[in-house]
C-alpha positions as CSV (number, residue, x, y, z in Angstrom):
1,X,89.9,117.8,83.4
2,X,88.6,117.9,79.5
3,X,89.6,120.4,77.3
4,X,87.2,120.6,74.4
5,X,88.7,122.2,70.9
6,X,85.9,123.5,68.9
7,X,88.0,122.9,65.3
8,X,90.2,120.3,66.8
9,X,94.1,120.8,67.1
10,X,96.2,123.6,65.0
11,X,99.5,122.1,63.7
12,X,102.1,125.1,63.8
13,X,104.7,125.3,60.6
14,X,107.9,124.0,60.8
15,X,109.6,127.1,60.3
16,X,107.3,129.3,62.7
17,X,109.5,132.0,64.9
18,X,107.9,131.0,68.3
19,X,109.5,131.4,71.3
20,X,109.6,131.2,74.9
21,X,110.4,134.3,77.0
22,X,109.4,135.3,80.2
23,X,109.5,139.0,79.7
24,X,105.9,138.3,78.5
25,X,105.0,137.2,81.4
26,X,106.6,139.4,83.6
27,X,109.4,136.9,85.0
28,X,112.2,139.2,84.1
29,X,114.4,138.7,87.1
30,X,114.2,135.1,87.2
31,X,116.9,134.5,84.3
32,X,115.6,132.9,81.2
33,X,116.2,134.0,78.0
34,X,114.5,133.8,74.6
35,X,114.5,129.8,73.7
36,X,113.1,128.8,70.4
37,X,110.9,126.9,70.8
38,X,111.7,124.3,67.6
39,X,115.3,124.0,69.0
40,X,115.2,120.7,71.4
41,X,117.6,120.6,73.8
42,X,118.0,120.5,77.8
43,X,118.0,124.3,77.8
44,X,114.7,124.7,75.8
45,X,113.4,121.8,78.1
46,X,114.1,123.7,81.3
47,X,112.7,126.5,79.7
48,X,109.4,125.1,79.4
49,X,109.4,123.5,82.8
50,X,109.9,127.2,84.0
51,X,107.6,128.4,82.1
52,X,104.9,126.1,83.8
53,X,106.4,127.7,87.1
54,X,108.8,124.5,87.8
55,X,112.7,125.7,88.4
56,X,114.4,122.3,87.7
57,X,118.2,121.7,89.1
58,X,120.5,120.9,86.5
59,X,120.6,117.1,87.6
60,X,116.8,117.0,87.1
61,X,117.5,118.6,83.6
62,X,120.1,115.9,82.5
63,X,118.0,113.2,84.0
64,X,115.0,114.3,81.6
65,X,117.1,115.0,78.9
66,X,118.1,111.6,79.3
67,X,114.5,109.8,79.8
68,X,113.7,111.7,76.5
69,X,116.5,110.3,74.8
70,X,115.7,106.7,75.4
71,X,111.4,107.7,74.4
72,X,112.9,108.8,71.4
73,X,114.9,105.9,70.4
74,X,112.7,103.2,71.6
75,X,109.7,105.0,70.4
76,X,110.1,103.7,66.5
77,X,110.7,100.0,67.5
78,X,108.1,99.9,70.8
79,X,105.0,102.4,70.0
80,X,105.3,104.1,73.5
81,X,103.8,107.4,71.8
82,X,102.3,109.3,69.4
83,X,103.3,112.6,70.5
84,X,106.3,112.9,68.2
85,X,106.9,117.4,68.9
86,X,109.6,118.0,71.1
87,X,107.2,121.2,73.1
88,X,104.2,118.7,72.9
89,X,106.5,115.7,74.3
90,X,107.4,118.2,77.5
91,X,104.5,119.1,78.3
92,X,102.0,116.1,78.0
93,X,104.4,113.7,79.2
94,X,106.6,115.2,81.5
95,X,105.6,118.3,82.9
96,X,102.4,116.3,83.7
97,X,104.1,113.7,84.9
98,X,106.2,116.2,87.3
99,X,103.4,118.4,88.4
100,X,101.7,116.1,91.5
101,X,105.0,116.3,92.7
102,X,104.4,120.1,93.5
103,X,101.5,119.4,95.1
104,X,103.1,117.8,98.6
């Protein structure tokens, strides 16, 4: 799928007060809180996964959290991406990555 922008991407400010929560969406009972969503970190990573409506175990968390650990050091000597925002980084590379999975 293609996904034309009409004024190409919108770069949000560092110090923006954005958040995850699934009271918005009406997810109450499943038990995430507020995560910022400028505060990397395995919780803020699950957070998104569940947000794309994938419950991750807590291996599967510490396994990603390590994969994006070794992106981000290799990434400055070996060019593996341009995607450099932690949000952006879940979910281009790894939510994507994770999704055909749900589909078996």
């Amino acid at each position: 799928m293609i996904i034309f922008v009409k004024n190409g991407p919108t770069r949000m400010k560092k110090k923006h007060s954005a958040t995850f929560s699934s009271k918005s969406r009406g997810d109450a009972g499943r038990g995430v809180s507020q995560v910022p969503a400028d505060d990397p970190g395995p919780r803020t990573l699950a957070a998104i996964f569940e947000r794309c409506g994938m419950v991750l175990t807590q291996r599967q968390i510490d396994q990603f959290w390590l994969y994006h650990g070794l992106l981000r050091h290799h990434n400055t000597t070996l060019n593996l991406t341009r995607i450099h925002n932690f949000t952006n980084m879940v979910l281009k590379l790894y939510v994507d990555a994770a999704l055909p999975a749900q589909l078996t």
